[in-house]
C-alpha positions as CSV (number, residue, x, y, z in Angstrom):
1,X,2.2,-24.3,6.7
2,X,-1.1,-25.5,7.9
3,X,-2.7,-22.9,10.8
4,X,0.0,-20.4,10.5
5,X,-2.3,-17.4,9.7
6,X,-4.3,-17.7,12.6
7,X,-1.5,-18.2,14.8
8,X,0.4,-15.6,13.4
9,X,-2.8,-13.2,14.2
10,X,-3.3,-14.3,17.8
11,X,0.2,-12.8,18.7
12,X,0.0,-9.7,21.2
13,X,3.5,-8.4,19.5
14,X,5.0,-9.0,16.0
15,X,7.5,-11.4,15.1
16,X,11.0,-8.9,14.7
17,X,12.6,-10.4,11.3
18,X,16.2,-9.1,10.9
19,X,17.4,-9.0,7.3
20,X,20.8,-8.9,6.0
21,X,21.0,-8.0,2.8
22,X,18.9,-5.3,0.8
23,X,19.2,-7.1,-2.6
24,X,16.6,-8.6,-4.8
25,X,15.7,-11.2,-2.8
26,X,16.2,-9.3,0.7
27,X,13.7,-7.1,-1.0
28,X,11.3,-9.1,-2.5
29,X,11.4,-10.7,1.4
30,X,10.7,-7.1,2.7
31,X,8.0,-6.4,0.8
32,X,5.9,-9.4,2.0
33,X,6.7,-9.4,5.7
34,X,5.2,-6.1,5.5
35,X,2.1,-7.0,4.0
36,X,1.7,-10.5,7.1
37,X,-0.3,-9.3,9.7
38,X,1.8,-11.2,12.9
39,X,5.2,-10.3,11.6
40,X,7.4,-6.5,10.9
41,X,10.9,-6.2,9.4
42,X,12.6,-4.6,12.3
43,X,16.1,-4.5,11.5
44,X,17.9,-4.3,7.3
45,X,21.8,-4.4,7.8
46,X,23.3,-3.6,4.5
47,X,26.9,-2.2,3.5
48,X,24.7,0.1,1.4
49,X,22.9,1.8,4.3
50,X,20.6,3.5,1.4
51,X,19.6,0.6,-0.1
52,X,18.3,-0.3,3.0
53,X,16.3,3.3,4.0
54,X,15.4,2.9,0.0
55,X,13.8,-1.2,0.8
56,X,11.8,0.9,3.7
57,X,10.6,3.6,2.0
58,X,9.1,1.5,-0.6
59,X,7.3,0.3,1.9
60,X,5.7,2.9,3.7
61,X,8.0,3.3,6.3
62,X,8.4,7.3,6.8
63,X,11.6,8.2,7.0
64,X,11.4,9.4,10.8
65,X,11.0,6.0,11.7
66,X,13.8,4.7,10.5
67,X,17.3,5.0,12.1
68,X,20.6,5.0,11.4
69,X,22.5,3.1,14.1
70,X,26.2,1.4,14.9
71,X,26.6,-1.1,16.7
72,X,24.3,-3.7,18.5
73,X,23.4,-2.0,21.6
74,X,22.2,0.9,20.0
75,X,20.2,-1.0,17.3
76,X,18.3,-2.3,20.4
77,X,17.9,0.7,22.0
78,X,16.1,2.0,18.5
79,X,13.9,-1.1,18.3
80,X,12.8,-0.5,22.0
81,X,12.0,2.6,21.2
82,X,9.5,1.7,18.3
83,X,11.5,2.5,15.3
84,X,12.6,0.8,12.4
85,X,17.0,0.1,12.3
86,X,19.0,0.4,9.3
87,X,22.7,-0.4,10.2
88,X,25.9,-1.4,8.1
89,X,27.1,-4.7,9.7
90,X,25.3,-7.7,9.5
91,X,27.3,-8.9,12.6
92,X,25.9,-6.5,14.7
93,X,22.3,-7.2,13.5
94,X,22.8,-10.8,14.2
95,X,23.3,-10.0,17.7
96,X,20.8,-7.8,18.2
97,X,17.5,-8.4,20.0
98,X,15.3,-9.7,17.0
99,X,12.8,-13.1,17.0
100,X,14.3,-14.5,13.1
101,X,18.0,-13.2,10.7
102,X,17.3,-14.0,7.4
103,X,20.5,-13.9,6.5
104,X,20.0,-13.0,2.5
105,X,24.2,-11.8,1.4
106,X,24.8,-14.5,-1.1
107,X,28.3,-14.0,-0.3
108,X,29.1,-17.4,1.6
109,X,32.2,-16.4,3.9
110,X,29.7,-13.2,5.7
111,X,26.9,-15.7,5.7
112,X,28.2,-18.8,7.6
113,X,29.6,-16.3,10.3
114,X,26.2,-14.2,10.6
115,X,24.3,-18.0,11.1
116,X,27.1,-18.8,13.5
117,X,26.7,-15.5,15.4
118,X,23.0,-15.3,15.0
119,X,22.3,-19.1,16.6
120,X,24.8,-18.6,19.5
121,X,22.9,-15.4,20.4
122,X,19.7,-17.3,20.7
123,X,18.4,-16.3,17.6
124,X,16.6,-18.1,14.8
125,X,18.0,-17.8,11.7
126,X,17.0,-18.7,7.8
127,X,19.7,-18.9,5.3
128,X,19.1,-18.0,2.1
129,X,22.7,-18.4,1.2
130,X,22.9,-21.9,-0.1
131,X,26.9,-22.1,-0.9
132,X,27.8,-21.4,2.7
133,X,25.3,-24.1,3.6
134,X,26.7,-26.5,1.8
135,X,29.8,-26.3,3.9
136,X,28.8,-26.2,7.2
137,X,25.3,-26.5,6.7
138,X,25.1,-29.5,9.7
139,X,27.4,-27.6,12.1
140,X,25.1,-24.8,12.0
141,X,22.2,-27.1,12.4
142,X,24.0,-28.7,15.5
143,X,24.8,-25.7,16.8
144,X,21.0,-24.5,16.5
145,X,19.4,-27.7,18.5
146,X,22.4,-26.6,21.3
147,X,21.0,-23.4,21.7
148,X,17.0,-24.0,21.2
149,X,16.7,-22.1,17.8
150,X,16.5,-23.1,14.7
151,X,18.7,-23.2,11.9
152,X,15.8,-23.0,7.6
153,X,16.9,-23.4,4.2
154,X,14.2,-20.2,3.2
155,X,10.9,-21.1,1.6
156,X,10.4,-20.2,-1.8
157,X,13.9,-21.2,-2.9
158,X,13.9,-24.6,-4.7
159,X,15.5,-26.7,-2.2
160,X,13.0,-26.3,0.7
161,X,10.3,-26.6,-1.8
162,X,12.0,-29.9,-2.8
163,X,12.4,-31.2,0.9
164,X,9.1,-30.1,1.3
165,X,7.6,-32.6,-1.8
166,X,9.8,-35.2,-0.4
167,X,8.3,-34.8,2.7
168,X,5.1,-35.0,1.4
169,X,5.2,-37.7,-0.6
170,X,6.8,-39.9,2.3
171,X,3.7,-38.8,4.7
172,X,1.2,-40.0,2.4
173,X,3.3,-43.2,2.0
174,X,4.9,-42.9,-1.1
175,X,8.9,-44.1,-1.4
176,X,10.7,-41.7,-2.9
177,X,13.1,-42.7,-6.4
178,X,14.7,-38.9,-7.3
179,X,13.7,-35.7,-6.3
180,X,15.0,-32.3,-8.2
181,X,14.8,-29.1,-10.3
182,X,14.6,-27.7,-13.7
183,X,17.9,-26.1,-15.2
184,X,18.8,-25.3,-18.6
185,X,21.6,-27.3,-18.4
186,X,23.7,-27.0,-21.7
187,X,27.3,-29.1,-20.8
188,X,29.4,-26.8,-22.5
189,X,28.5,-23.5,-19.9
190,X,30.8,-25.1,-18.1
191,X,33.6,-23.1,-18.6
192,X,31.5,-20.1,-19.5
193,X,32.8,-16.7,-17.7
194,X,30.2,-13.9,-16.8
195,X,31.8,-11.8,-19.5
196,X,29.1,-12.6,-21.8
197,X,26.4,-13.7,-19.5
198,X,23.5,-11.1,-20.3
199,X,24.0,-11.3,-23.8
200,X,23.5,-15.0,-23.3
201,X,20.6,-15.1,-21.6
202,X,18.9,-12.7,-23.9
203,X,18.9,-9.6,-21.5
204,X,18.7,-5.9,-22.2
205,X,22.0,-3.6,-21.2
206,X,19.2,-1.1,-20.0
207,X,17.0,-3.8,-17.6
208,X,20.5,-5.1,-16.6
209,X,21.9,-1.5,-15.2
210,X,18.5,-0.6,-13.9
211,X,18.3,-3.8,-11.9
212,X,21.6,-3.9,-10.9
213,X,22.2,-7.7,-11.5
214,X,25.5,-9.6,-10.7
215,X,26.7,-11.5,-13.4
216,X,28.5,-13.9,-11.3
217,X,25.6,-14.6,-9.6
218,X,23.8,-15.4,-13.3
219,X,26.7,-16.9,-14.5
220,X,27.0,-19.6,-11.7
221,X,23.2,-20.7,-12.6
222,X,24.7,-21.5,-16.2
223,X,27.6,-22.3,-15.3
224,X,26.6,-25.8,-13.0
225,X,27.5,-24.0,-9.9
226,X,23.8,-23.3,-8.2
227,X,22.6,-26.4,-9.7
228,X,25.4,-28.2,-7.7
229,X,24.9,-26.2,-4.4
230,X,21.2,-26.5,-4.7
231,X,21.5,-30.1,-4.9
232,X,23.7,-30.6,-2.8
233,X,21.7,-28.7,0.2
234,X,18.7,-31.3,-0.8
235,X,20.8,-34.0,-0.3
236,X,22.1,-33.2,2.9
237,X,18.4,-32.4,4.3
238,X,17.2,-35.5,3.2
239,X,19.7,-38.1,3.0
240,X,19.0,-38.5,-0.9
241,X,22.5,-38.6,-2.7
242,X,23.8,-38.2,-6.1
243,X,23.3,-40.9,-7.9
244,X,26.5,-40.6,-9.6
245,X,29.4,-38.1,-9.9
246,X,27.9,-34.8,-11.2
247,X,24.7,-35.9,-11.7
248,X,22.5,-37.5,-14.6
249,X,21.5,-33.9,-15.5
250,X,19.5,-35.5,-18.4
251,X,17.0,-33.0,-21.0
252,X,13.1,-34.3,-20.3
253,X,9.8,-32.8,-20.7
254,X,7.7,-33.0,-17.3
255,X,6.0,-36.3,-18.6
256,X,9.2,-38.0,-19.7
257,X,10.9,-37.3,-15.9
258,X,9.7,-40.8,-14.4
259,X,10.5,-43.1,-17.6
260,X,14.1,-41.3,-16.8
261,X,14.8,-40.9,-13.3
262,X,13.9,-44.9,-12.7
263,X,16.3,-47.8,-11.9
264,X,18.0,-48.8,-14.7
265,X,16.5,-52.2,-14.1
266,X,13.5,-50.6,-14.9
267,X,14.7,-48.7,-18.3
268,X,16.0,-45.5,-16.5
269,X,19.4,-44.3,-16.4
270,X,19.7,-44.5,-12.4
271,X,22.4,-46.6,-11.0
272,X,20.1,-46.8,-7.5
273,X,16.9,-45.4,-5.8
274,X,16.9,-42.6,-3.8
275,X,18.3,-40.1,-5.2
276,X,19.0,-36.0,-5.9
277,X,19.2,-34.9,-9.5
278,X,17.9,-32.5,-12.0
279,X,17.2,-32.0,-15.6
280,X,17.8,-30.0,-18.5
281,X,14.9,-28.1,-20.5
282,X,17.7,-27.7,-23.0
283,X,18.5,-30.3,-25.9
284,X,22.0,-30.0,-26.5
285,X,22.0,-28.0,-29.8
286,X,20.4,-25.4,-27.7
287,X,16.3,-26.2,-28.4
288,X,14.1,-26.2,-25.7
289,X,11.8,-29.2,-24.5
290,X,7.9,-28.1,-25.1
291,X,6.7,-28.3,-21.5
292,X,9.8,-27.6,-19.2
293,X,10.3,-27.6,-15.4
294,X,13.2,-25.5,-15.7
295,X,11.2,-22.8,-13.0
296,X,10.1,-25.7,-10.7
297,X,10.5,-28.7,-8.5
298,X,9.9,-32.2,-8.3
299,X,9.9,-35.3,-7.0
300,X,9.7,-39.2,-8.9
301,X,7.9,-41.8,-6.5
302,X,6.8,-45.2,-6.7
303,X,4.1,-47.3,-4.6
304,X,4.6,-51.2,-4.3
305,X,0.2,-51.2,-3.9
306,X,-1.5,-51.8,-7.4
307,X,-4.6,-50.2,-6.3
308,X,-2.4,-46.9,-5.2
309,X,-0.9,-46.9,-9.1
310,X,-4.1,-47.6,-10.8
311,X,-5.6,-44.6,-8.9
312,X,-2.6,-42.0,-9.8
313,X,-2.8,-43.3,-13.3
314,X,-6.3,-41.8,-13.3
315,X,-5.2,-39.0,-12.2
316,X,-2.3,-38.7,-14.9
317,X,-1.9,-35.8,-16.6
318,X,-3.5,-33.3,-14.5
319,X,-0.6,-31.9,-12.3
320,X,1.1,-35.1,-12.1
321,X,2.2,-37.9,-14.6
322,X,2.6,-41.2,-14.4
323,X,5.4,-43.8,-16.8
324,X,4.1,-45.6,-19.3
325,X,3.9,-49.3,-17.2
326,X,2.1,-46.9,-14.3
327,X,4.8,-47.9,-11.9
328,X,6.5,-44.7,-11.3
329,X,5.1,-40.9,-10.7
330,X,6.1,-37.4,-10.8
331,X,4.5,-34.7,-9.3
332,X,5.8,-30.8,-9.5
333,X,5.6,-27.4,-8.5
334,X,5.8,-25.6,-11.7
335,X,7.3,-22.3,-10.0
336,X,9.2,-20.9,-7.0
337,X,9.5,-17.4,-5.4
338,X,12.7,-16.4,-4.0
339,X,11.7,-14.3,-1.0
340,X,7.8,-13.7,-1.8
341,X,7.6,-17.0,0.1
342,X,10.1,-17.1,2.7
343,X,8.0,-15.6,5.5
344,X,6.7,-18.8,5.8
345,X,10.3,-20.2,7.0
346,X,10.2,-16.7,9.4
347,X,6.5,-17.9,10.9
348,X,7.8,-21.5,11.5
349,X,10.5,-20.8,12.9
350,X,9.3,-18.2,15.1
351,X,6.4,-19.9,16.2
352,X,7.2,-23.5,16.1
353,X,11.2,-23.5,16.2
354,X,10.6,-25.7,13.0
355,X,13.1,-25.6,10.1
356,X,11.3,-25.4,6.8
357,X,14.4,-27.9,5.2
358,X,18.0,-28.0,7.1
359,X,20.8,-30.1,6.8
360,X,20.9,-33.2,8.9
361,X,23.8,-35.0,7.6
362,X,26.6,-34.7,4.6
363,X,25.6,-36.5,2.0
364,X,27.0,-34.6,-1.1
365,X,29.8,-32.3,-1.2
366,X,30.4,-29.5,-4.3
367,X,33.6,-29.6,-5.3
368,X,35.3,-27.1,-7.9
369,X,36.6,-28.6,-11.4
370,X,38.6,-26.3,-13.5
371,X,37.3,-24.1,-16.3
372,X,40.5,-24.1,-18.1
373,X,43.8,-25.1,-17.2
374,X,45.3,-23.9,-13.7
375,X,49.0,-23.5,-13.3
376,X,51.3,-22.7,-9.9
377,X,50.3,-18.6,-8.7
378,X,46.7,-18.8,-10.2
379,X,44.0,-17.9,-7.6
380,X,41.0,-19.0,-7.7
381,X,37.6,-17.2,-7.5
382,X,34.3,-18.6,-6.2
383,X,30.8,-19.3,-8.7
384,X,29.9,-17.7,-11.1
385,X,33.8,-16.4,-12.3
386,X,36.6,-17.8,-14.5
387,X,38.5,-20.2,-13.1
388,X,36.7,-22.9,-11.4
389,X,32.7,-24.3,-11.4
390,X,31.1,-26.9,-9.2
391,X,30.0,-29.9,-9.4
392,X,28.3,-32.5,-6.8
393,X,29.8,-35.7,-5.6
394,X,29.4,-37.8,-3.1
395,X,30.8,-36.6,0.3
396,X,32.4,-39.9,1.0
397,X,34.2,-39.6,-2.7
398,X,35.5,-36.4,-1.8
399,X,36.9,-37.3,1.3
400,X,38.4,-40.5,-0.2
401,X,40.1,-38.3,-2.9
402,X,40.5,-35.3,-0.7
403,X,38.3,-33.1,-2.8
404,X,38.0,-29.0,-1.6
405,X,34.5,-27.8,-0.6
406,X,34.0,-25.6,-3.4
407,X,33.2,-22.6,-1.5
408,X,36.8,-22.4,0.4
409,X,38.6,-22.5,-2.7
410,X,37.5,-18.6,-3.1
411,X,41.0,-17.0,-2.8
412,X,43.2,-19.8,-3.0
413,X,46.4,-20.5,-4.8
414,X,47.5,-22.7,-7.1
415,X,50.6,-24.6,-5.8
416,X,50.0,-27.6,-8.5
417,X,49.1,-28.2,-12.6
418,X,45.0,-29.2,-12.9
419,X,43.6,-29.4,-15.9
420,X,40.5,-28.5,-17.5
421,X,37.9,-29.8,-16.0
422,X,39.6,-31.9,-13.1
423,X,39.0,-31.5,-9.9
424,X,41.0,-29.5,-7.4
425,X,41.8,-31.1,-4.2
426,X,44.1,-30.3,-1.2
427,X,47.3,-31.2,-3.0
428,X,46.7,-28.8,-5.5
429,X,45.9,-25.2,-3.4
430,X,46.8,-23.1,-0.6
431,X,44.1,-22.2,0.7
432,X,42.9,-19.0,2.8
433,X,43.9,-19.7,6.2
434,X,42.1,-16.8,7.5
435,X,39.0,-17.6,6.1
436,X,35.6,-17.9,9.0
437,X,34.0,-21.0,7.1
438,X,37.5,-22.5,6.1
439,X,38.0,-23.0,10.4
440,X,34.6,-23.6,10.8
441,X,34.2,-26.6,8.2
442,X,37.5,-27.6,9.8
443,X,35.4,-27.8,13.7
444,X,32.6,-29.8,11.2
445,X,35.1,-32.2,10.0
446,X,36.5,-33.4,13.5
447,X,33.3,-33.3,15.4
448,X,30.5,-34.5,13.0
C-alpha cells in the first residue's frame, strides 16, 4: 500500500474501475473510488439498471452523464465520449475497454464467468465473490499471469487482510502457527435456514426492508458457509491448510488465541503448525466472550530468538498479546471494510499488476454436508438456504473421498440417501451439467 497515493496522483488519466454489482458492497466500493483522486468508476453493470443510475447519483454524477447502453461496443463508445455507462450485463462490461472489473455479484456461477471473461480480455479484475473463488480461484489466477493482468481477492474483505498479516509477519521474519477470523460460531446454526435469520440476529423488519438485505447471504455467515469459503480462499493464497476437517472453530477472547491455536505439544489443540482457522466469540450456551475478534483478523506467530520474544512480551497487551510462557503471539486487526477499502486492490492492480491476495495453489476445498436428511429428487440450493452448508477440508481429503466443491452442488439432484450432516459427494448427485464453473473446475482439475 506503501506510495500508492502519490502514484495514483501522478497519473495524466484516471484508473477506469468497472463494477458489477450495485449492492451494498458494490456501493460502498463506489462511493470511495469517487472520493481517490487517480481513479473514476466508469462503468456499474447491474440487472437493476436503476440501482445503478441510483449508486451514481448519490454520487454526484448528474444524470446527463450517465448512459444507458447495450452491449460492449457501445459502452465504449460512451466511455470515449466522457460519460459515465450503466448497462445490464456484466458480460458485456467485462469486455469492455476499462483499466480494473471488480466483479462484486455474490452470485458464484455469473462471477467465475465475468473473471474468466474479464482476464482473457486483458483486463484486471478483483473478485469480491469468495465462493466462486474457491472453485477455480487458481485457474483464474493461471489464466491471469497468461494474459499480463491480474487476478485480487478485494481489500477490506477478511481474507486479503488475512494474507496480508501473513505476509507481514513472514517479512519481518516471524513463522507463522494459524492465521484467521472472528465468527460467532454457535455449532448448532448448522442447519439453520434463513427463515428466521433477522429475527436471530436481532434485526429490525423495518432496517431489513429498507436495506434490502438477503437472508441467504446472512444466513450463510451463521450457517458455517462464509466462514468455510473465507478460509478456504486463505488457504489457497497462502498454502496454510486446515488443520483438521472443519476446523478447530474454538470460543477465545483475543488474549487466549495463542495459548489455543499452538501445537498440541505445546498445550494447544493444533494437530500441526501452519495453519487456517477461526474462532468463535460465542460460548456455546449463546454468551459472548468480553473482548471478541468476531469483526477482525489475525494471525498467531512464533520466533525461535529469545531476544525477539522477550521484546514482544514488552509490548504485550497493547495491540498484540503474547501466551503465558512468551513463546507464541497474536497480533490483529480489530475491523474490516467490505468495499470502503477495496480501492486499494483497484490501485495495485492497476498500477503494479499486483494481486492484493490470490490463490496460488488448492489447499482446502468446501464441501457441502447436509442440513437434514436428503433423499433421491431433492435439489439442492447453494449457502445460506436449506438443504446443505459448507464446511472446509482438506483438498487432498476431498479428492480421496470424491467430495463436491460446494458451490457446484447449487441445482443438483439427489440420486442417493445422505444423512444429516454427511457430506455429499459424486455418488450421491447429478449435478448441473450446464453450469460455467461446473466445466471450468472440470479444465482446473485436469490441468492444475
Amino acid at each position: 500500500m506503501l506510495n500508492l497515493p502519490s502514484q495514483l496522483t501522478a497519473l495524466d488519466d484516471p484508473i477506469r474501475v468497472g463494477v458489477i454489482g450495485a449492492g451494498l458492497f458494490g456501493s460502498n466500493l463506489i462511493d470511495q473510488v469517487e472520493r481517490v483522486t487517480g481513479m473514476t468508476t466508469a462503468a456499474i453493470a447491474d440487472i437493476d439498471r436503476e440501482k445503478a443510475i441510483e449508486t451514481f447519483e448519490r454520487n454526484g454524477v448528474a444524470g446527463d452523464a450517465v448512459r444507458l447502453v447495450d452491449g460492449t461496443d457501445e459502452a465504449d463508445e460512451a466511455m470515449a465520449d466522457g460519460d459515465r455507462v450503466v448497462i445490464g450485463d456484466g458480460v458485456d462490461l467485462a469486455r469492455a475497454d476499462v483499466d480494473v472489473v471488480v466483479e462484486a455479484t455474490g452470485v458464484p456461477e455469473v462471477g467465475a464467468r465475468h473473471a474468466f471473461v474479464g482476464l482473457t480480455s486483458g483486463t484486471h479484475v478483483v473478485m469480491v465473490t469468495v465462493e466462486a473463488d474457491t472453485v477455480v480461484g487458481p485457474i483464474l489466477s493461471r489464466i491471469a499471469e497468461r494474459n499480463d493482468t491480474t487476478y485480487s481477492m478485494a481489500y477490506g474483505d477478511q481474507p486479503s487482510l488475512i494474507v496480508e498479516l501473513c505476509d507481514w509477519a513472514e517479512t519481518v521474519g516471524l513463522d507463522v502457527v494459524a492465521a484467521g477470523k472472528g465468527n460467532p460460531y454457535l455449532e448448532e446454526n448448522h442447519h439453520a435456514t434463513p427463515d428466521d435469520i433477522f429475527d436471530r440476529i436481532g434485526f429490525e423488519e423495518e432496517f431489513v426492508e429498507r436495506q434490502n438485505l438477503n437472508p441467504r447471504m446472512y444466513n450463510s455467515f451463521f450457517d458455517g458457509t462464509k466462514v468455510a469459503v473465507e478460509m478456504c480462499a486463505v488457504a489457497n493464497a497462502t498454502g496454510l491448510k486446515p488443520d483438521v476437517p472443519r476446523m478447530h472453530l474454538p470460543t477465545a477472547e483475543i488474549p487466549e488465541i495463542p495459548e489455543k491455536l499452538r501445537p498440541k505439544t505445546d498445550g494447544g489443540i493444533l494437530e500441526s503448525s501452519g495453519v487456517v482457522d477461526t474462532v468463535s466469540s460465542l460460548y456455546p450456551d449463546g454468551s459472548e466472550v468480553d473482548e471478541d475478534v468476531s469483526f477482525g483478523v489475525f494471525v498467531v506467530t512464533t520466533t525461535p530468538e529469545p531476544r525477539v520474544r522477550e521484546y514482544l512480551d514488552q509490548y504485550a497487551g497493547t495491540g498484540l498479546y503474547t501466551a503465558s510462557d512468551g513463546k507464541y503471539q497474536v497480533f490483529y486487526r480489530p475491523f474490516h471494510l467490505p468495499g470502503l477499502e477495496t480501492p486499494v486492490s483497484v490501485a495495485n492492480a492497476a498500477l503494479r499488476n499486483e494481486p492484493t491476495g490470490t490463490p496460488r495453489e488448492r489447499v482446502g476445498e468446501v464441501v457441502g454436508a447436509a442440513k437434514r436428511p436428503l433423499e433421491p429428487g431433492d435439489e439442492l440450493d447453494g449457502g445460506g438456504g436449506y438443504t446443505v452448508y459448507g464446511v472446509l477440508v482438506d483438498a487432498d481429503d476431498a479428492d480421496a473421498e470424491r467430495y463436491v466443491p460446494f458451490e457446484i452442488l447449487d441445482g443438483a439432484t439427489v440420486t442417493s440417501e445422505v444423512g444429516s450432516d454427511e457430506i455429499v459427494t459424486y455418488d450421491d448427485v447429478e449435478l448441473d451439467g450446464d453450469s460455467f464453473i461446473y466445466h471450468l473446475r472440470q479444465v482446473q482439475d485436469s490441468t492444475l
